[in-house]
Backbone as CSV, one residue per row, in Angstrom:
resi,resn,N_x,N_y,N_z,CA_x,CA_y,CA_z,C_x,C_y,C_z
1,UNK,56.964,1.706,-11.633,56.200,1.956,-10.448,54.720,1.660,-10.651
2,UNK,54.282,2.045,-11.625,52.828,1.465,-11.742,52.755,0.250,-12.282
3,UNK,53.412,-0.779,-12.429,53.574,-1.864,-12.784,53.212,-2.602,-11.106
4,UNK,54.024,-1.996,-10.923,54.148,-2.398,-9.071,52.946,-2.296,-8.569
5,UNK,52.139,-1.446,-8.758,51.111,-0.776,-8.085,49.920,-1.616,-8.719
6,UNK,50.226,-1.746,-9.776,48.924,-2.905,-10.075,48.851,-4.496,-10.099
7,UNK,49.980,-4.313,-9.468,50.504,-5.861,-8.862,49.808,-6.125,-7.466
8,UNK,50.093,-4.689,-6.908,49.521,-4.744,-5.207,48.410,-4.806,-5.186
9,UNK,47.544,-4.170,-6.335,46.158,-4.068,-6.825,45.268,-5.364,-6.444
10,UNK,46.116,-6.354,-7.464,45.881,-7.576,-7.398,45.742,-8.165,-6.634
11,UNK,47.058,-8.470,-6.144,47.422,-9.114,-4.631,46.580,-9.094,-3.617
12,UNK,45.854,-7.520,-3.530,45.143,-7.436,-2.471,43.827,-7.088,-2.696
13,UNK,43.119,-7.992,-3.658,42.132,-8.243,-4.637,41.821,-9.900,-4.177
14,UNK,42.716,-10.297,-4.753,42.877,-11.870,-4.647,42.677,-12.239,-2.802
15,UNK,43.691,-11.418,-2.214,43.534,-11.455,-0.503,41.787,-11.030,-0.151
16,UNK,41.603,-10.292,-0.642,40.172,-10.197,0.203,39.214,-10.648,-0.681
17,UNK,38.956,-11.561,-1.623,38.487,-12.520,-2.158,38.105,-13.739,-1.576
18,UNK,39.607,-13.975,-0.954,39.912,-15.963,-0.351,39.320,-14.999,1.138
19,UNK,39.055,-13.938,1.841,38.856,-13.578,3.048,37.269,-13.875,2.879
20,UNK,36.645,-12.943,2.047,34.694,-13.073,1.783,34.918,-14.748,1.262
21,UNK,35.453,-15.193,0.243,35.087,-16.859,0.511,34.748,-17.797,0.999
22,UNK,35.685,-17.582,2.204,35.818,-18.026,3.416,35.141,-17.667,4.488
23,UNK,34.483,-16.844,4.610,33.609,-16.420,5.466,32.101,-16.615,4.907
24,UNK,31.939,-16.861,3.289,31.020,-17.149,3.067,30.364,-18.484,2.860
25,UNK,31.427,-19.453,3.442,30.823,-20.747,3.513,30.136,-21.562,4.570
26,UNK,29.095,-22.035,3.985,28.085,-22.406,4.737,28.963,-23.203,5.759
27,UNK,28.344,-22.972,7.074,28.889,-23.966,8.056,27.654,-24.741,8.438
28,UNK,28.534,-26.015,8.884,27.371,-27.354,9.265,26.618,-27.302,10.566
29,UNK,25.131,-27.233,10.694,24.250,-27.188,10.921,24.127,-28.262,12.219
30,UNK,23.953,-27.890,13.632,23.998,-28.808,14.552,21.897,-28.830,14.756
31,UNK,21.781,-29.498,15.102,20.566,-29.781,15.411,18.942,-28.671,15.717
32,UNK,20.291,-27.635,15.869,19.206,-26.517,16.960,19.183,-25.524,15.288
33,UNK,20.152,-25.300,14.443,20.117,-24.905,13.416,18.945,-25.460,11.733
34,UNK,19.163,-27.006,12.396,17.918,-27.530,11.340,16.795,-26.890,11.711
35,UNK,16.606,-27.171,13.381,15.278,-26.908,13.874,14.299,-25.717,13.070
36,UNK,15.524,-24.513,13.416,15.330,-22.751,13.283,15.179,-23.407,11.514
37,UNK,15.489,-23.735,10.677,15.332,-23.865,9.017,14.177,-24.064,8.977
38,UNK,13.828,-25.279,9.353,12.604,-26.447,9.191,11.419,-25.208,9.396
39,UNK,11.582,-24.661,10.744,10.205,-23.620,11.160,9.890,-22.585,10.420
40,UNK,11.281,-21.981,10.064,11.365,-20.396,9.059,10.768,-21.064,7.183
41,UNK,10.717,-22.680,7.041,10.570,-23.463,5.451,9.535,-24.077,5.608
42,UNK,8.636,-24.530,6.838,7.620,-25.323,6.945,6.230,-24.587,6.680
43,UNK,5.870,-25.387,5.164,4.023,-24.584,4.931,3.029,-24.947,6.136
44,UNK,3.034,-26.160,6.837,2.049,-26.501,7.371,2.491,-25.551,8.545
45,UNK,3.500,-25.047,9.404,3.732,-24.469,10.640,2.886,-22.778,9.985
46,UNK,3.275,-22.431,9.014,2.806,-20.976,8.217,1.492,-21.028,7.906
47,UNK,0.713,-22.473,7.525,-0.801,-22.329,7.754,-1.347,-22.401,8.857
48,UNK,-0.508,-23.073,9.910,-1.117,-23.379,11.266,-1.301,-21.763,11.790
49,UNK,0.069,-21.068,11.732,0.327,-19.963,12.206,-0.912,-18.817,11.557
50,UNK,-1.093,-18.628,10.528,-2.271,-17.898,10.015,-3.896,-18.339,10.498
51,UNK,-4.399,-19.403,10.742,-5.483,-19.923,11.559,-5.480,-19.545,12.931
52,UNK,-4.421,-19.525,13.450,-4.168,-18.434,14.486,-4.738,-17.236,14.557
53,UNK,-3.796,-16.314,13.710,-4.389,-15.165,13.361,-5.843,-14.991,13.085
54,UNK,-5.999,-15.540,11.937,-7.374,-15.755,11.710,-8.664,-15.458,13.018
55,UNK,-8.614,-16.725,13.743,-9.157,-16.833,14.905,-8.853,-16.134,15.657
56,UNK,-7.930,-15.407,15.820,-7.630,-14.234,16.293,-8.665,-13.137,16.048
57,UNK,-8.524,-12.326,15.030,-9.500,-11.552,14.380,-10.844,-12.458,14.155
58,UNK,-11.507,-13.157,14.516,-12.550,-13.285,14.677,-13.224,-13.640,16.083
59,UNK,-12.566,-13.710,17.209,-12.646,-13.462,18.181,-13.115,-11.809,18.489
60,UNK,-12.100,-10.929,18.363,-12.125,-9.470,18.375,-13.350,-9.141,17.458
61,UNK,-13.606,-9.464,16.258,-15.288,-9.235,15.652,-15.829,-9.883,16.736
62,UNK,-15.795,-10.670,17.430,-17.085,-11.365,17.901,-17.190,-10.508,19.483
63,UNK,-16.251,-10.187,19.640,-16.210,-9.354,21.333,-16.959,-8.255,20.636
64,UNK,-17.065,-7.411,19.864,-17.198,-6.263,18.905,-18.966,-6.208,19.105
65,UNK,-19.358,-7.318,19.027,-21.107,-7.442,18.993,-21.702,-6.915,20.629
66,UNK,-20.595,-6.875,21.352,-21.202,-6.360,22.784,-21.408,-5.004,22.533
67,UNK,-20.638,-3.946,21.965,-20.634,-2.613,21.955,-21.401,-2.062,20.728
68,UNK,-21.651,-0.715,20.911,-22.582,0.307,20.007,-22.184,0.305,18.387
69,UNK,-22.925,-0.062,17.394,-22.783,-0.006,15.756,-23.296,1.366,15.372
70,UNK,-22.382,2.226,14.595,-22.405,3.410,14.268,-22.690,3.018,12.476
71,UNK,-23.887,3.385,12.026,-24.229,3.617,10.205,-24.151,5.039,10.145
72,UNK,-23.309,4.993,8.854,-23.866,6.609,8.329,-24.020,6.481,6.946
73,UNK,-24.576,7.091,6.108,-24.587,7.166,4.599,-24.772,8.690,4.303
74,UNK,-25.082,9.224,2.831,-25.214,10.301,2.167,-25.317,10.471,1.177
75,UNK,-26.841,10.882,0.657,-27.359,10.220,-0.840,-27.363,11.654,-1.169
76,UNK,-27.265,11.683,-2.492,-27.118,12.856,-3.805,-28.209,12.206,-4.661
77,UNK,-29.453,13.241,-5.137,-30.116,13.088,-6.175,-30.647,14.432,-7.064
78,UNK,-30.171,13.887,-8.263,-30.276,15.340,-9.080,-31.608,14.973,-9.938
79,UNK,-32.948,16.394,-9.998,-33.659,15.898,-10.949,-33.376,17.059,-11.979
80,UNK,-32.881,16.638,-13.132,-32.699,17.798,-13.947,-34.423,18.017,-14.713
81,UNK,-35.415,17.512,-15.399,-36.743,18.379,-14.699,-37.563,17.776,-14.147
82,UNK,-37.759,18.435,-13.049,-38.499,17.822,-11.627,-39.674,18.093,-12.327
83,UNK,-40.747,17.773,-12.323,-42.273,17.912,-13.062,-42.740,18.801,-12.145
84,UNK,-43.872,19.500,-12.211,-44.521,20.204,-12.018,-45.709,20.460,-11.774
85,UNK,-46.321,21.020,-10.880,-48.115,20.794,-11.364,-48.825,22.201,-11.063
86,UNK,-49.751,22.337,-12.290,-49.819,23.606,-12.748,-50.765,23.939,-11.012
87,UNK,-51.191,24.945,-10.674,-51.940,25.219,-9.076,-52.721,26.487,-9.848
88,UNK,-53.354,26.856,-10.852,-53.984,27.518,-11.647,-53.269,29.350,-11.281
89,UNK,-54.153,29.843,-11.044,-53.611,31.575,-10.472,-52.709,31.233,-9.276
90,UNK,-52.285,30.537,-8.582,-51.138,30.260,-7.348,-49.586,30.085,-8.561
91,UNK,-49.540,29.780,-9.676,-48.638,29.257,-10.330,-48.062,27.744,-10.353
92,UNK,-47.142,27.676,-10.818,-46.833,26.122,-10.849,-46.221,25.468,-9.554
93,UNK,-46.087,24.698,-8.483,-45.719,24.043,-8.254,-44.594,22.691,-8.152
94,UNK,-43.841,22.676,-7.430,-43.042,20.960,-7.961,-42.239,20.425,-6.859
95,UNK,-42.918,19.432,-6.270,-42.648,19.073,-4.862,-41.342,18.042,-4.852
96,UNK,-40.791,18.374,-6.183,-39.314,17.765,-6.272,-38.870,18.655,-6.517
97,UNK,-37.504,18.912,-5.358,-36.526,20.293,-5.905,-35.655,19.524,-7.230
98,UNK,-34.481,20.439,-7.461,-33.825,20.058,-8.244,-32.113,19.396,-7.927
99,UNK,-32.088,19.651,-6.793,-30.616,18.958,-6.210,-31.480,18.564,-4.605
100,UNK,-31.022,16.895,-4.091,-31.546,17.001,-3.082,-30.371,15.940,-2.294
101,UNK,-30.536,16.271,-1.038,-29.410,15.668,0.033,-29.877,14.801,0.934
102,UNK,-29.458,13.814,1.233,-30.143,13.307,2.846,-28.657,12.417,3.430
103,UNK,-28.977,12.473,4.378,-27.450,12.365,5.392,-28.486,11.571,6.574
104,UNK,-27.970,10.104,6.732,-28.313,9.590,7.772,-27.158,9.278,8.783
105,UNK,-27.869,8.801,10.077,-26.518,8.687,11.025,-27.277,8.176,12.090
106,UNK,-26.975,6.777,12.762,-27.610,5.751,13.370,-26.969,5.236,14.342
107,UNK,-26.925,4.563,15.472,-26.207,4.200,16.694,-27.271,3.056,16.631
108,UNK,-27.047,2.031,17.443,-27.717,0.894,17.565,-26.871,0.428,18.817
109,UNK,-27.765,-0.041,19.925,-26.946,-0.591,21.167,-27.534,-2.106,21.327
110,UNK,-27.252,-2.933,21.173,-27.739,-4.537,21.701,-27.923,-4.594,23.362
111,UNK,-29.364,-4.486,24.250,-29.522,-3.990,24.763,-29.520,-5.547,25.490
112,UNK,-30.508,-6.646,25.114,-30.720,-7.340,25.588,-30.901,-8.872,24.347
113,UNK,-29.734,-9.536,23.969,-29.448,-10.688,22.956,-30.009,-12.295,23.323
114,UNK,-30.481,-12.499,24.602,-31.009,-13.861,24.723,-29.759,-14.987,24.777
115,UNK,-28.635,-14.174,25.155,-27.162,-15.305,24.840,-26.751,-15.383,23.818
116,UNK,-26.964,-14.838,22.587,-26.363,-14.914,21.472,-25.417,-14.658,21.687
117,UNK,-25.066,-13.151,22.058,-23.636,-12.551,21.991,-22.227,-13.285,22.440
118,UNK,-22.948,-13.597,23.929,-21.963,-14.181,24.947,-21.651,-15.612,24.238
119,UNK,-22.923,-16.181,23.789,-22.479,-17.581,22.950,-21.238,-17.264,21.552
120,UNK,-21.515,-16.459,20.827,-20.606,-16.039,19.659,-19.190,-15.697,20.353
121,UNK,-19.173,-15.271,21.296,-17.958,-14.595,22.108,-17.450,-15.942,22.350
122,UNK,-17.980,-17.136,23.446,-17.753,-18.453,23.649,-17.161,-19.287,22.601
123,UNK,-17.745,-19.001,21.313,-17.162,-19.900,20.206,-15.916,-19.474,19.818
124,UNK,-15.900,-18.049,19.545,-14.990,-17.640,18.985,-13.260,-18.086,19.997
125,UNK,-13.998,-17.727,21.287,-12.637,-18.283,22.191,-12.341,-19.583,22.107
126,UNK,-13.266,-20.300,22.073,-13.055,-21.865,21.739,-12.082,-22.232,20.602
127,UNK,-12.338,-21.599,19.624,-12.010,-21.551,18.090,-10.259,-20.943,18.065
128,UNK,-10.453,-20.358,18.880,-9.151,-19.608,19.114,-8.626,-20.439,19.853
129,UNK,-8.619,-21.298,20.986,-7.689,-21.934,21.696,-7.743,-23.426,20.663
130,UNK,-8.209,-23.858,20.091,-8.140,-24.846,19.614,-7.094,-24.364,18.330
131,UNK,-6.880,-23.557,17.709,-5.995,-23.377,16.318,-4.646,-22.946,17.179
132,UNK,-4.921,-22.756,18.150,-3.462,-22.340,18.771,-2.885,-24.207,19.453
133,UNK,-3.633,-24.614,19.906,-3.587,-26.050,19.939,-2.948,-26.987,18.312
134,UNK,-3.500,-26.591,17.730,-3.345,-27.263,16.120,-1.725,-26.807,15.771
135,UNK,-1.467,-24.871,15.931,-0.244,-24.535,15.764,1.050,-25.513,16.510
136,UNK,0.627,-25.773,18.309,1.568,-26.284,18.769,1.734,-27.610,18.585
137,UNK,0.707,-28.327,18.074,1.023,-30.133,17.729,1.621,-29.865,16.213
138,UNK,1.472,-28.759,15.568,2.226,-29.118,13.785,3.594,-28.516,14.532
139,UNK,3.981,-27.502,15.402,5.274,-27.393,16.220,5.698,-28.475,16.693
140,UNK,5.357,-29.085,17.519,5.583,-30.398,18.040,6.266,-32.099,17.038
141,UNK,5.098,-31.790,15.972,5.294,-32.696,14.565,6.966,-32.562,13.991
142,UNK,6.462,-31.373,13.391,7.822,-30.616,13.009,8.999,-30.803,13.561
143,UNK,9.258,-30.304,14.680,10.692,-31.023,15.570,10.753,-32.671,15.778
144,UNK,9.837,-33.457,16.076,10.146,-34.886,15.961,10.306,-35.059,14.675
145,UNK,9.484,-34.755,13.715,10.599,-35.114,12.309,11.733,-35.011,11.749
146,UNK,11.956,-33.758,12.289,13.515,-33.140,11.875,14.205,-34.189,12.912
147,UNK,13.993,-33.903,14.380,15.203,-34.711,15.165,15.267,-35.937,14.880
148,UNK,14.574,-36.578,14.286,14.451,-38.048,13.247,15.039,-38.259,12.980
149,UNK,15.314,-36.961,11.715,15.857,-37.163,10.199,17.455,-36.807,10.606
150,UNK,17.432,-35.965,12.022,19.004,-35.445,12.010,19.615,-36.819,12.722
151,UNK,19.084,-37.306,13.508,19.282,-38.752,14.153,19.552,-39.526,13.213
152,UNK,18.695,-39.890,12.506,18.826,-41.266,10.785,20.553,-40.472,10.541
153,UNK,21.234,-39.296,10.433,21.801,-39.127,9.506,22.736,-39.048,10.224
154,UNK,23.070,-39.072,11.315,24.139,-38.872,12.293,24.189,-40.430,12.637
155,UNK,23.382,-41.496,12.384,23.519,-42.834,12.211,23.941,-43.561,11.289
């Protein structure tokens, strides 16, 4: 009986083997399948696509120059001995403490720019429709090459 049983073992080892095999073989690629490869494998579509972005985020900095800039900082200075100056019968003096703090905090509004702003804003949109332009002609590139190459090979 366990002879048997590790026969069936097998059997149905070997059966769902030739089943994942078979299901794991590549099937042939009609035209619309190169396409989807070529785009998901192409560096120049992945640099086009990041200049995008890019210009993207520098657009949004450049809209950014219309509205209010917030600074803050917070300085620490330790004098371990602050000097002194003798003030005779008043005692000593020392117009440096010994731990000191300063905390700034600043707003700045661009009230009136002469066109700068609106010009930087202008470029940046420019800059931005043109890399999105660049993305869709290396898109464009890309599929006439492939449908080329799938054409040459289907010839």
């Amino acid at each position: 009986m366990t002879r048997q049983r590790c026969n069936f073992v097998v059997a149905l080892a070997l059966l769902v083997s030739r089943v994942a095999g078979a299901a794991a073989q590549p099937q042939p690629l009609d035209l619309q399948g190169w396409l989807e490869l070529a785009r998901s494998r192409a560096p120049a579509l992945a640099a086009a696509a990041a200049r995008v972005e890019e210009e993207a985020g520098r657009l949004t900095f450049a809209r950014s120059s219309r509205g209010p800039r917030l600074e803050a900082s917070l300085t620490y200075l330790r004098f371990e001995d602050a000097p002194a100056v003798a003030l005779g019968a008043l005692g000593e003096y020392s117009p440096l403490q010994e731990n000191n703090y300063l905390a700034r905090l600043s707003v700045t509004q661009p009230l009136y720019t002469f066109g700068r702003v609106t010009a930087g804003i202008e470029t940046a949109e420019w800059s931005a429709r043109a890399a999105e332009s660049f993305h869709a002609q290396a898109e464009v590139e890309l599929t006439a090459a492939v449908a080329r190459a799938y054409d040459d090979v289907l010839l």
